[in-house]
N, C-alpha and C positions, 0 to 999 in steps of 0.2 A: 295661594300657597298649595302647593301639590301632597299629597300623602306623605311621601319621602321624606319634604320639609317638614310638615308638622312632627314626624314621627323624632327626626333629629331635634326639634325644636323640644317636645316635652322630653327628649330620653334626658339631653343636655342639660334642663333646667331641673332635674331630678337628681343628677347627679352632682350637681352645684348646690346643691342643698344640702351636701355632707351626707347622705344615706351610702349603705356599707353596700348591697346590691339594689337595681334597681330592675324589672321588665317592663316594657312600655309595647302597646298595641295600637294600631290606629287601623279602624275601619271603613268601608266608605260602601255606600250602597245607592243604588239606583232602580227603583222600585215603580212598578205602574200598578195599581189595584183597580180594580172593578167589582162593586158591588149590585145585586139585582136581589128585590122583595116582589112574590108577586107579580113572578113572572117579567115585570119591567126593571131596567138599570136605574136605580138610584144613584149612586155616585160613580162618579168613574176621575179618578186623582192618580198623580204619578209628583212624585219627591226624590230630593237626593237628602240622603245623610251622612252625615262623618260624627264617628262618634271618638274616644282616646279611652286605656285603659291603663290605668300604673299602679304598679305592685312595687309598692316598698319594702325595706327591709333593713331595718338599725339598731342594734344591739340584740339582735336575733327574735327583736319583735317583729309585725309586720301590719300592714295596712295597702287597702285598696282602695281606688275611685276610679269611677266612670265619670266620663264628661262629653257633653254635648256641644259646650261653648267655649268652641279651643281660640279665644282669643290670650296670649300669651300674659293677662293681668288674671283670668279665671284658672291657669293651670298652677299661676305661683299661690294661687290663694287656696287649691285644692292640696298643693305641696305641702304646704303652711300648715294647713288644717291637721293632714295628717299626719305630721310630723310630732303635733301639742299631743293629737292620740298618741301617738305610739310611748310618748314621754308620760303620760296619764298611767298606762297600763304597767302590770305586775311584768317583773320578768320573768320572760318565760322558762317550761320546764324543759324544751327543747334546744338545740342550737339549730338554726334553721340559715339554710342556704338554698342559693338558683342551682338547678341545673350547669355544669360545666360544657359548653360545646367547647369550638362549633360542630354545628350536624348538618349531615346532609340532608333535604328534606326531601327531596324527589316529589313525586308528583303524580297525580292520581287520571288515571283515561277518562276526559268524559266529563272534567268538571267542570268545564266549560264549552256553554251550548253557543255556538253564534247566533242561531235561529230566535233564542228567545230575548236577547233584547227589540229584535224587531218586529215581535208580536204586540208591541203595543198597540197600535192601532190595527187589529185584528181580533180583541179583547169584545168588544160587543159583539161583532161576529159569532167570538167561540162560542156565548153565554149563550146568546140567541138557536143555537145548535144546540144546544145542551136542553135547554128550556122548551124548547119548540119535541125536544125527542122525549121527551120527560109526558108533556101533555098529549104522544101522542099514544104514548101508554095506559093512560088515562086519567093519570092526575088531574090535578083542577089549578092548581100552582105549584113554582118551585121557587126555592130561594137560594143563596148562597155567596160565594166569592171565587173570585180569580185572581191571581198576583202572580205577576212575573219580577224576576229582579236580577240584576247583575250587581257582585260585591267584587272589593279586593281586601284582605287583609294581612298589616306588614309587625313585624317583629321586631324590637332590639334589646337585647338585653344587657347586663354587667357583667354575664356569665360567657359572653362571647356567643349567645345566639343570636342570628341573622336571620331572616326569611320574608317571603313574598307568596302569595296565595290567592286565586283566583278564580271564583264561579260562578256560576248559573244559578238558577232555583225558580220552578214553577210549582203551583201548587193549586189546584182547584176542588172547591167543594161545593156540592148540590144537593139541597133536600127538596124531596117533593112531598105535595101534601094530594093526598085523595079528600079525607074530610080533616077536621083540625086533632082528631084522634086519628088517624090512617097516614104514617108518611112514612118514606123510606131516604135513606141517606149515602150518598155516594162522597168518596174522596181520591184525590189522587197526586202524588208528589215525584220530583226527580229533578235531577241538574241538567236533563235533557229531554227535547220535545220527544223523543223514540219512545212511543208505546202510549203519549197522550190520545185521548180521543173520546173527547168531551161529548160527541154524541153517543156514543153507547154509555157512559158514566149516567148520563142525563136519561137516559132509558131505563137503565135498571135502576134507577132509583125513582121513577114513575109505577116500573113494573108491582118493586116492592110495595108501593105506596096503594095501588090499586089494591092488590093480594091482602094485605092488611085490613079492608074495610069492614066496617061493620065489628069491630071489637067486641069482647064481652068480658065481662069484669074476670080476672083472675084469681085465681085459689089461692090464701097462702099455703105451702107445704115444702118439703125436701123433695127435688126432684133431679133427675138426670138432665143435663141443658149441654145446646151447642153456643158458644159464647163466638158470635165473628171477630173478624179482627178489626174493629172498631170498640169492642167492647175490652178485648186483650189487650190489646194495642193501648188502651186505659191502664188496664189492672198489671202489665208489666212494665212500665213507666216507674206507679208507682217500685215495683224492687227493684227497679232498676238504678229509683233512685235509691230506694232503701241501702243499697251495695255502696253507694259513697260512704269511705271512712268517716267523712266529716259528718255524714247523717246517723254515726254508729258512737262519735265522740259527742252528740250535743243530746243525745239520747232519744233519737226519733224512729230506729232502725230497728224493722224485727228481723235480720240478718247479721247485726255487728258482732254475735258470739259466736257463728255458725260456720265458718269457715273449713271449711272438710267435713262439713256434715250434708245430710239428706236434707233437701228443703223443697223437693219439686218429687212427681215421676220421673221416674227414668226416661220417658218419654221428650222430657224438656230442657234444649240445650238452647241457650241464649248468649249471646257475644257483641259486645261495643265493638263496633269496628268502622273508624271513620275512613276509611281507607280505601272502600270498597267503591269502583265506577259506576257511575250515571243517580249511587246515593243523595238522598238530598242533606245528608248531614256532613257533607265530606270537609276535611280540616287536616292539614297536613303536620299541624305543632298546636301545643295546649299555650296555656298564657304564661308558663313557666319558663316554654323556649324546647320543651320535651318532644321529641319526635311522637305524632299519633302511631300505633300498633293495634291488628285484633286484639281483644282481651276475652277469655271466655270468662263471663260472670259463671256461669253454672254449664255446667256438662252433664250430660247424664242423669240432672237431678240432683248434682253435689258442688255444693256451692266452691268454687275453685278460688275465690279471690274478692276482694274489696278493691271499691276503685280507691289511688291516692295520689296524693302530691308530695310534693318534697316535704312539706310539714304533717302529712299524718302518716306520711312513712317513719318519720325519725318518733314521731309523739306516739305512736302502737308498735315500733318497735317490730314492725314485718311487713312483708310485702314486698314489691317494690313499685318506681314509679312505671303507669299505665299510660301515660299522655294526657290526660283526663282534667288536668287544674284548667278552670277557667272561671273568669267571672263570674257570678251568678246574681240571681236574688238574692242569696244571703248577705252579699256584702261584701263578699271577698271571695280571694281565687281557692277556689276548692273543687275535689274532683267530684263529676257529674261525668253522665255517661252523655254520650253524642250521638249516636248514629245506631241504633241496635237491628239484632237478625235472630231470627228464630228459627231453627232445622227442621227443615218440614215432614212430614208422615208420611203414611203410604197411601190414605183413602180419599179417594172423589171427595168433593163436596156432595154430591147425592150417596154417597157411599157411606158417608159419617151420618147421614140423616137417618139409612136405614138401620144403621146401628146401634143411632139411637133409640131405635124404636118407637119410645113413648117419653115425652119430655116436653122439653119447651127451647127453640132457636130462637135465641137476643139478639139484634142483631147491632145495636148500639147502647150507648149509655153516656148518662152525664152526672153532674152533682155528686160525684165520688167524695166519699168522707171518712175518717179514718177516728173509731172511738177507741183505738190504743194503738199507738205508732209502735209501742214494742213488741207485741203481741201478735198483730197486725188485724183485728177485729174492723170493717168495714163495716160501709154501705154504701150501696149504687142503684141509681134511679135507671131502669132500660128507659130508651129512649127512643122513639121511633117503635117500626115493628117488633111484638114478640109475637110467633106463631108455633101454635101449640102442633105438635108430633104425634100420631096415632099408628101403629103399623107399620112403621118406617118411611111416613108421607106427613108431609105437612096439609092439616087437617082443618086449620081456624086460627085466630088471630085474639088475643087477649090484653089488656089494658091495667092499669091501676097495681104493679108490681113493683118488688125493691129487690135487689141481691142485699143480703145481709148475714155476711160469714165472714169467716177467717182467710185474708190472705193468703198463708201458707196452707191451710188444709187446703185449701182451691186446688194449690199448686201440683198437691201431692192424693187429688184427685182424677188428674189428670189421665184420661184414658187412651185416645187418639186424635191424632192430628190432620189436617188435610192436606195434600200434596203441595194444592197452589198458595201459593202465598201473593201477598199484595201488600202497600206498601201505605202507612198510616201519619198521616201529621196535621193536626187540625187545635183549634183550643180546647181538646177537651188529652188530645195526643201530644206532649210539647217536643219533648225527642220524637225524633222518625223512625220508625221501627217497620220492618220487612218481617211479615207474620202469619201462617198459617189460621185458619179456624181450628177451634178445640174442642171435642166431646170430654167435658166432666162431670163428674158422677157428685150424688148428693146433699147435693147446694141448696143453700135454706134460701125459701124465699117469703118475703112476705107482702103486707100490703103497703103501698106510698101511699102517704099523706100530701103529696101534690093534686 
């Protein structure tokens, strides 16, 4: 049974179930992965997935399920199920409805690559390039992964949406190790091979890995830092999720009261925009049926907007919808941002180092943790190189540190930006984000207990 059918197959058995609107998604992916530790491939696997998503909606309650096992006795038991929920719950204080199309959904340049489905077997090749350029920088190992993949995803709603959607996505990541304190880290994403080229990736992240050796323990203190876009690319994630209405109604958000106010330097403009060609987040409709749009989360430094959906438009009473509702972890369709961009600055990367003067360039991070979601009180483990700034040169390489501040005061630290930007999505990056490096000022840091 082809996408089409399944997708007809659960909208129809959702709607036979007496539910007042119904959205049904069905996905389908074709995926080749390659993994290498140590210089050698360890796995190298390639799958098809189809997965199904449905958003109910009866008596202006609502519920969601994802499913994996669309054989047509797991989608009436998945129906079932949440049908008993929705009958369980309080009624609500909103009245909640889909989206009314239809819409047109046009279609994005570039989100579909031909070239990368048939890089599969070209995949130990790339690595071996990668790996082979990495060592000849100096490293001693590298590790990471490759995945190429082709998706389609189709739409039907109650509301009279229709749609069809189709791309690409590659994504590779390379760490190299000089000693097991010394590595450096490269990534790189898109819906087209244009601009891949896993032998310089695989370089500078030997180069970094070399440059970093020989650590020495770190100071705690406040200090001026350039955070790259591995590390940003983290800490704007998190507001980026912070900006979902839903993460403002469950009470996890230090942005849900902020709405027209200061929350960044003026320096820092950030925008959801799945929209944009050769992105690797590109998505032409949310799971509501809602046409995708730019959205500027923040302009200027002023927070211009929360994302929502049709239910936390009507439940906070502003806003409107962004395209943004989609599945998620939580459990249900809520808005999350997709695809984000950050406006980039005026200075070199060598230009922001000399400006920094005296400081310290992170150049990654991981183990992000948040000891008040409203507040937005952090900590983050760098990971990989940090290298200490003397003069406006990087001078030495430092070990055993934590970032440990305030989200927003980060934000609103912010000094300068680098021209180029580069493009972030990895497990530690879940949205894909296009993002300059940042000079900010004052940042506590102290020592990790790792």
């Amino acid at each position: 049974m082809d996408a089409q059918d399944l997708l007809q197959l659960l909208y129809n058995a959702c709607t036979k179930a007496g539910v007042d609107e119904a959205s049904t998604v069905v996905i389908e992916e074709n995926v080749h992965m390659t993994r290498f530790s140590e210089n050698q491939i360890t796995i190298s696997e390639n799958w098809d997935a189809v997965k199904a998503i449905a958003y109910l909606i009866k008596d202006h309650k609502r519920a969601a399920f994802m499913l994996e096992d669309l054989a047509p006795e797991r989608m009436h038991d998945a129906i079932d199920a949440a049908l008993a929920w929705m009958k369980r719950t309080e009624k609500p204080e909103v009245e909640v409805t889909l989206p009314e199309g239809p819409f047109t959904y046009g279609n994005v340049e570039n989100s579909y690559d031909p070239r990368i489905p048939r890089l599969d077997t070209e995949l130990p090749d790339i690595v071996d390039e990668a790996v082979n350029a990495s060592l000849s920088e100096k490293a001693k190992k590298a590790s990471g992964v490759l995945r190429v993949q082709e998706h389609s995803r189709l739409i039907k709603t109650s509301g009279g949406c229709e749609g069809v959607e189709r791309g690409t996505y590659l994504e590779f990541t390379i760490r190299a190790f000089h000693s097991d304190d010394a590595s450096g880290h490269e990534n790189w994403c898109g819906s087209t091979r244009d601009g891949f080229d896993a032998e310089a990736l695989g370089s500078t992240a030997g180069r970094v890995a070399y440059q970093a050796r020989n650590p020495s323990e770190g100071k705690p203190g406040v200090y001026n830092v350039i955070l790259a876009p591995s590390v940003m690319g983290n800490l704007l994630n998190a507001i980026a999720l912070s900006s979902s209405a839903y993460m403002a109604e469950v009470g996890v958000s230090c942005l849900g009261d902020k709405v027209g106010q200061q929350v960044a330097s003026g320096d820092l403009t950030l925008i959801d925009d799945a929209r944009t060609p050769t992105s690797p987040g590109i998505s032409l409709f949310d799971d509501e049926g809602s046409p995708t749009e730019p959205v500027e989360i923040i302009k200027d430094g002023i927070l211009q907007t929360l994302l929502h959906s049709s239910y936390t438009m009507r439940k906070r009473k502003e806003g409107r919808l962004t395209g943004n509702a989609y599945y998620s972890l939580f459990g249900e369709v809520a808005p999350v941002p997709r695809c984000l961009f950050v406006k980039p600055g005026a200075a070199s990367g060598d230009e922001l180092v000399k400006e920094l003067g005296k400081g310290l360039y992170i150049t990654n991070t991981w183990y992000t943790r948040f000891q008040n979601y409203i507040t937005g009180d952090f900590s983050t483990i760098p990971r990989d190189a940090i290298f200490t700034v003397e003069r406006g040169e990087i001078s030495g390489s430092v070990k055993g540190l934590r970032i440990s501040d305030n989200l927003l005061h980060l934000l609103k630290e912010v000094r300068a930006l680098s021209r180029e930007r580069v493009w972030r999505r990895w497990w530690e990056v879940d949205t894909p984000i296009f993002l300059p490096s940042f000079l900010v000022e004052n940042i506590s840091i102290t020592k990790s207990t790792m």
